[in-house]
C-alpha positions as CSV (number, residue, x, y, z in Angstrom):
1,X,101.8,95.7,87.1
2,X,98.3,97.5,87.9
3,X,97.9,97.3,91.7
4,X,93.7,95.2,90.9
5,X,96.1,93.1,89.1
6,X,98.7,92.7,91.8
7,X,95.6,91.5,94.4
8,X,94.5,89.0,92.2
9,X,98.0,87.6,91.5
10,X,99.0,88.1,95.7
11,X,95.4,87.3,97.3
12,X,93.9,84.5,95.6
13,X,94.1,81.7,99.0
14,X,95.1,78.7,97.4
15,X,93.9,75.4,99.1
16,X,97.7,73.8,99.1
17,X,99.0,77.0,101.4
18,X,98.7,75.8,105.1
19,X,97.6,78.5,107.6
20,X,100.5,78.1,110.0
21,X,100.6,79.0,113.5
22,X,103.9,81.2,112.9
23,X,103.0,83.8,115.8
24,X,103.4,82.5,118.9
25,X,101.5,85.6,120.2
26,X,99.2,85.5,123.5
27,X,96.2,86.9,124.3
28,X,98.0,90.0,125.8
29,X,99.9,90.6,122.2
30,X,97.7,93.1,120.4
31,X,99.0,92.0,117.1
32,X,100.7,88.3,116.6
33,X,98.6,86.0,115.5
34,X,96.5,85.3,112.4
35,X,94.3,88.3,110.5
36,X,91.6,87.8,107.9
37,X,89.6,89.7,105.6
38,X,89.5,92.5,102.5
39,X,92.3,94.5,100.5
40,X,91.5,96.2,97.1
41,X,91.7,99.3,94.8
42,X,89.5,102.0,95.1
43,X,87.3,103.2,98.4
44,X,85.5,99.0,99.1
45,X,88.3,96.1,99.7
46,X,86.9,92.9,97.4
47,X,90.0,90.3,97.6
48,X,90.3,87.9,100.4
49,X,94.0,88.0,102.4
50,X,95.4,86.0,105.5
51,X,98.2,87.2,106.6
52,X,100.4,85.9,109.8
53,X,101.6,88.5,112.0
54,X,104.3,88.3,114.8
55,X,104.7,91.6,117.3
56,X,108.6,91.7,118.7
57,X,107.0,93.5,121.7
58,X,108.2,97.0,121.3
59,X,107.7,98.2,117.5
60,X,108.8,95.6,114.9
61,X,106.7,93.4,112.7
62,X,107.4,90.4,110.6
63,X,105.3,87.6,109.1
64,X,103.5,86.5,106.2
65,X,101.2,86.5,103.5
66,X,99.3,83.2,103.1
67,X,98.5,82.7,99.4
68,X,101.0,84.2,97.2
69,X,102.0,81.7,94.1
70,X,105.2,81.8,96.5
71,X,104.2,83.1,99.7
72,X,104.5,86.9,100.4
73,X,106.4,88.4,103.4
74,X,106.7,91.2,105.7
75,X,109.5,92.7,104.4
76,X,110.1,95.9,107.0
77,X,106.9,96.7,109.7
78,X,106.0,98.3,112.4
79,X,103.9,99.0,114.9
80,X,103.3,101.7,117.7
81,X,101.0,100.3,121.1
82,X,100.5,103.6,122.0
83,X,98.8,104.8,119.0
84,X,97.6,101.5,117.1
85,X,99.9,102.4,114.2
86,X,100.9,100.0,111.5
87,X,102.8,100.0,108.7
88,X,103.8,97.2,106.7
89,X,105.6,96.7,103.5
90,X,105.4,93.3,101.3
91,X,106.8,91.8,98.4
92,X,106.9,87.9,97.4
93,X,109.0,86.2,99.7
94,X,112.5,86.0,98.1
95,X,111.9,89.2,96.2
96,X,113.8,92.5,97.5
97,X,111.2,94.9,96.1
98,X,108.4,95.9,98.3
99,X,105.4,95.7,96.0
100,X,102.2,96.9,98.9
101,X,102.4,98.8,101.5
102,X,99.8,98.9,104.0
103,X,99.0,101.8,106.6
104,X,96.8,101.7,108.8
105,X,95.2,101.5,112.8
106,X,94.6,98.5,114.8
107,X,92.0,99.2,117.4
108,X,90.5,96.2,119.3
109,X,91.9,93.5,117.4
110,X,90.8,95.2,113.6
111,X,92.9,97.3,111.6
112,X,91.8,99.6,108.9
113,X,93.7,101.7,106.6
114,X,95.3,102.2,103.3
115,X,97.5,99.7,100.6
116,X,99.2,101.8,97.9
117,X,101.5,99.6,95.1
118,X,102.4,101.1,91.3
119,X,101.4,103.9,92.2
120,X,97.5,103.2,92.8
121,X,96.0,103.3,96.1
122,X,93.3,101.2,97.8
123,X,92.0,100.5,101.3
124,X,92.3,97.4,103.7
125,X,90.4,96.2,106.2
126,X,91.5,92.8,108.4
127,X,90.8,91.1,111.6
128,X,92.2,89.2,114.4
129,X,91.4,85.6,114.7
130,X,88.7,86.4,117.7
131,X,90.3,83.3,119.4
132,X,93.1,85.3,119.6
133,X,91.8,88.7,120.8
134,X,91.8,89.5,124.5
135,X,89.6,92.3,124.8
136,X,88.7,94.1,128.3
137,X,86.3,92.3,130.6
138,X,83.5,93.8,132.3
139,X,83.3,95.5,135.3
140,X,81.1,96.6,138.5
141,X,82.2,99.7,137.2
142,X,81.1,99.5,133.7
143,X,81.5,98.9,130.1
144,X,85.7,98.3,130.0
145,X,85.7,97.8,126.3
146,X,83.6,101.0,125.6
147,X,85.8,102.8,127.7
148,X,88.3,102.0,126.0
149,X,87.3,103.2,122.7
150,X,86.6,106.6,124.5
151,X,90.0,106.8,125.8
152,X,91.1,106.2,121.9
153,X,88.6,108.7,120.5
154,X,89.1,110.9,123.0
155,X,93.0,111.0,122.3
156,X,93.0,111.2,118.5
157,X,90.0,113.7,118.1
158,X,91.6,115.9,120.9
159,X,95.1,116.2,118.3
160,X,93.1,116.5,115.3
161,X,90.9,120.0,117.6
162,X,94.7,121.2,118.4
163,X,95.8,121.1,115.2
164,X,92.6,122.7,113.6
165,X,93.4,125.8,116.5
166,X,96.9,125.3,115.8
167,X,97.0,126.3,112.2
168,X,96.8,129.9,110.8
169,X,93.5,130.9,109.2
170,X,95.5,131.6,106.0
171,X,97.1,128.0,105.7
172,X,93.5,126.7,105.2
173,X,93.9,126.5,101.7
174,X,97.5,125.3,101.8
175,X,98.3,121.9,100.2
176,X,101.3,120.1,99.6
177,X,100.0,119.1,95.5
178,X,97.4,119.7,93.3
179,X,96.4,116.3,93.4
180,X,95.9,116.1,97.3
181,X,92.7,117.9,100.1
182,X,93.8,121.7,101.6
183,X,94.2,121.4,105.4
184,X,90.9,123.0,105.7
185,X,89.6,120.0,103.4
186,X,91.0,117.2,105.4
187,X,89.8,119.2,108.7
188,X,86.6,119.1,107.1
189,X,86.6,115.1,106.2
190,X,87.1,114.3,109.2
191,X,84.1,115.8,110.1
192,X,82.2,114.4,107.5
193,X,83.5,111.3,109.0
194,X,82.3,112.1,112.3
195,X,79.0,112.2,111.4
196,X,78.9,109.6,109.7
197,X,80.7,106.6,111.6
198,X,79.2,108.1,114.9
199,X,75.5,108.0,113.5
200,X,76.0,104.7,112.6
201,X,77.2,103.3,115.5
202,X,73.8,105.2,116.9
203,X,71.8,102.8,115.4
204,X,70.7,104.8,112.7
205,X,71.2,104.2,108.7
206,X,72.4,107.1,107.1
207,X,75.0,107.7,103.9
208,X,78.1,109.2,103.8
209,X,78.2,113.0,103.2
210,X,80.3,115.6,102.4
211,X,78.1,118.6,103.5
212,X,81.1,119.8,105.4
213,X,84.3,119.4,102.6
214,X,81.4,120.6,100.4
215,X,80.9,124.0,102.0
216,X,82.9,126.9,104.0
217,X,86.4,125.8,104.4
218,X,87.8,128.7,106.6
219,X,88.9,128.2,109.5
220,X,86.0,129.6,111.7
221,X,83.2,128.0,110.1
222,X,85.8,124.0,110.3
223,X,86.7,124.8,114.0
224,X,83.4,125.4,114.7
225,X,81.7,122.9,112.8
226,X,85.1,119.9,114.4
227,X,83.1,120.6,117.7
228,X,79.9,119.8,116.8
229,X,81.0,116.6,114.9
230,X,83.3,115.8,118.0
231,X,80.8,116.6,120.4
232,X,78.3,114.3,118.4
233,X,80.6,111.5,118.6
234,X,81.7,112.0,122.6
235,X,78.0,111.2,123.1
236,X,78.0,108.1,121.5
237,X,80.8,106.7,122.5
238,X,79.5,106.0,126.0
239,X,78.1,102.6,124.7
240,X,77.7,102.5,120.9
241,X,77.9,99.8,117.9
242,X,81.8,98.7,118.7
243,X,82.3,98.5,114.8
244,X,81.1,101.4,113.9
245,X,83.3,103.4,116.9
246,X,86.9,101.7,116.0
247,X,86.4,102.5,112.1
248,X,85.5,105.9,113.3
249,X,89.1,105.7,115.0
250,X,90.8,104.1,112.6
251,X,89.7,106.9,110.0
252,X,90.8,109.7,112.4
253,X,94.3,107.9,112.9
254,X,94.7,107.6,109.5
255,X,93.6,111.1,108.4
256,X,95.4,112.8,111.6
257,X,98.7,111.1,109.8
258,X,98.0,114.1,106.5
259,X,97.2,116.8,109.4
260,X,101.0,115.8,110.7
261,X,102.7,115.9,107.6
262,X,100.7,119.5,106.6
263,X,101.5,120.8,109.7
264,X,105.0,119.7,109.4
265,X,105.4,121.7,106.3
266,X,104.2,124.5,107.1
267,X,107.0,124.7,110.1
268,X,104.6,123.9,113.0
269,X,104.9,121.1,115.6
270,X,101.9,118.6,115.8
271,X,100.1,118.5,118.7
272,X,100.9,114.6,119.5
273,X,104.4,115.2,119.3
């Protein structure tokens, strides 16, 4: 089964599906609880999903999809606190096969990310129920929630500068298929992405671009052109548009997942490990 038609068979909420309080999570639990919003094919989620989550406290998942003709379940998941992780695999409850598979970051009670199923891929994006979101409370000494997201950025961006150094100027061009981005490409979409979720959350309206994937992909002109993006984006996140500054860290989780599998193959050690 086509993975558009797979949504529409999974996702469709149907009214006689109660939206059960299966979690038990608190407010200190980053991840039980209920989550709303988008999964789909292609780059923009368009179908509607609930799903109920429940965190074991150290790195399992279970729970449920609300809305399935028979509801859908968490077959295997997990989750890292450290690094906002996720990975969950589904299937119709009472089915062994996992049909979707999402993976993704959770970053302030949102999670971004990708869903592949039959071989297609597509992109999610959910949130918390905000009743059920305890995010960082201000004070005297600032912004707690923006510093935060720093500490976040600051974390992933820093791996993703290691691993640009890390990497010989001759593996640039290495990649794992013919279907997939060199390392010097992915290096270089992430710094597209810089630019672009870091604007934003600036305040100002501006369209994706892929000057940099576009152009030079050596290794001096990416290293040098990582910093400027980074640097960009350390400037904003003193007190930017919140949305716009956890997409931006859910993209660089998500990407800095191909860096550690490129960087794997080619015999190296990631930087976060």
């Amino acid at each position: 089964m086509k993975l558009r038609s797979l949504l529409i068979v999974c996702f469709v909420l149907l009214s006689s599906v109660p939206i059960a309080a299966q979690s038990g999570g608190t407010t200190s639990d980053p991840l039980s609880g209920t989550w709303t919003g988008y999964i789909g094919p292609g780059a923009t989620p368009q179908f509607a999903i609930t799903m109920e989550l429940t965190f074991d406290g150290k790195s399992a998942v279970s729970g449920s999809l609300l809305g399935l003709p028979s509801p859908g379940e968490i077959k295997i998941g997990t989750f890292d606190p450290k690094t906002g992780a996720m990975k969950l695999q589904a299937a119709p409850k009472g089915d062994s096969t996992v049909r979707l598979v999402l993976e993704g970051t959770v970053v302030m009670g949102a999670a971004t990310g990708r869903v592949s199923g039959d071989n297609q891929t597509g992109t999610f994006k959910i949130t918390k129920n905000s009743a059920e979101v305890s995010l960082p409370t201000q004070q005297s000494g600032g912004n707690d929630t923006a510093a935060a997201l720093r500490r976040s950025f600051t974390e992933v961006s820093g791996w993703v500068t290691k691993a640009a150094d890390l990497a010989p100027a001759d593996k640039y061009s290495y990649r794992p298929a013919p279907t997939v981005r060199t390392f010097g490409q992915v290096i270089a979409h992430i710094a597209d992405s810089y630019n672009y979720f870091c604007a934003r959350a600036a305040g100002k309206n501006v369209e994706w671009s892929d000057a940099i994937e576009k152009g030079a992909t050596d290794k001096a002109t990416l290293v040098q052109k990582l910093k400027q993006s980074t640097d960009a984006c350390n400037a904003v996140y003193g007190g930017g548009q919140t949305g716009a500054l956890i997409e931006n860290i859910g993209h660089t989780n998500l990407h800095y997942g191909n860096v550690i599998t490129y960087l794997r193959m080619l015999g190296l050690t990631p930087p976060s490990s």
